[in-house]
C-alpha positions in Angstrom: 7.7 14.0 18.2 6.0 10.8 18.1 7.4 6.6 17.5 8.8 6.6 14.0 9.5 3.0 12.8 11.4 1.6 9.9 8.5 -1.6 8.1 10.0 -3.1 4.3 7.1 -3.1 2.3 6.3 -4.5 -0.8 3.6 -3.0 -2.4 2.0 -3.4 -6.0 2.6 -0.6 -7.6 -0.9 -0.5 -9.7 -2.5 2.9 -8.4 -6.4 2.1 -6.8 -9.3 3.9 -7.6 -11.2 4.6 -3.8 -13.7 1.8 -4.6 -10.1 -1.0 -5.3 -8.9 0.6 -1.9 -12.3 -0.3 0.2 -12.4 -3.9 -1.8 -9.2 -5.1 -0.7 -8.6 -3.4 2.2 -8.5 -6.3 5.3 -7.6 -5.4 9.1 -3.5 -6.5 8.7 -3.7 -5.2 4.9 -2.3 -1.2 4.6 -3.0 1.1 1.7 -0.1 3.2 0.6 0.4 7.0 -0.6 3.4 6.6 -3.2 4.1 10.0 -3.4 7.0 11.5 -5.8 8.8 14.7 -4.5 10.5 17.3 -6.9 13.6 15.2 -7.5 12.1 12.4 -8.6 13.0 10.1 -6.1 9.2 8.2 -4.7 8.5 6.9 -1.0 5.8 5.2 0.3 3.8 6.9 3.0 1.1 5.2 5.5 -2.4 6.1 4.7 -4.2 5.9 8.0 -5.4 7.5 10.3 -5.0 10.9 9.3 -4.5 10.5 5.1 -7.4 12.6 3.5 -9.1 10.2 1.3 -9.3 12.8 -1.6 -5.8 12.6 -1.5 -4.0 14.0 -5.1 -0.2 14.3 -3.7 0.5 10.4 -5.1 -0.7 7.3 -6.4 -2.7 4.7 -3.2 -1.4 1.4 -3.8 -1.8 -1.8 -1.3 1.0 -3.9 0.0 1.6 -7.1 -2.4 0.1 -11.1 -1.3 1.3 -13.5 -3.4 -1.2 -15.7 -4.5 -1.5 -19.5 -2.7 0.9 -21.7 -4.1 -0.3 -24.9 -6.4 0.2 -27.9 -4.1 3.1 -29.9 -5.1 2.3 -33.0 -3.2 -0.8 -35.4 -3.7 -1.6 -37.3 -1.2 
């Protein structure tokens, strides 16, 4: 049995092709499985290191950046 941790993610739930994966992938960035099991209910599962990239068992999605904010003060 290894560490198990509990992380909230929020992740964009717009699947990636493997080409959208490698394009926004960044060293504190993740890429997620969302897999679905029989009842329906869907998890996220952490890709690396051991994820086949040929995965088919779920959708890969990345967790969500919010875009920079608009400054609101002009100096």
């Amino acid at each position: 049995m290894g560490l198990r941790a509990a992380l909230n993610v929020t992740a964009d739930l717009t699947p990636l092709t493997p080409a959208e994966q490698a394009a926004v992938r960044e060293p504190n960035r993740l890429i997620w499985c969302l897999r679905t099991n029989s009842l329906g209910h869907r998890r996220l599962t952490w890709m690396e290191p051991w994820h086949p990239p040929d995965c088919t068992r779920g959708d890969h999605v990345t967790e969500h950046r919010c875009p920079p904010a608009e400054p609101t003060t002009l100096f």
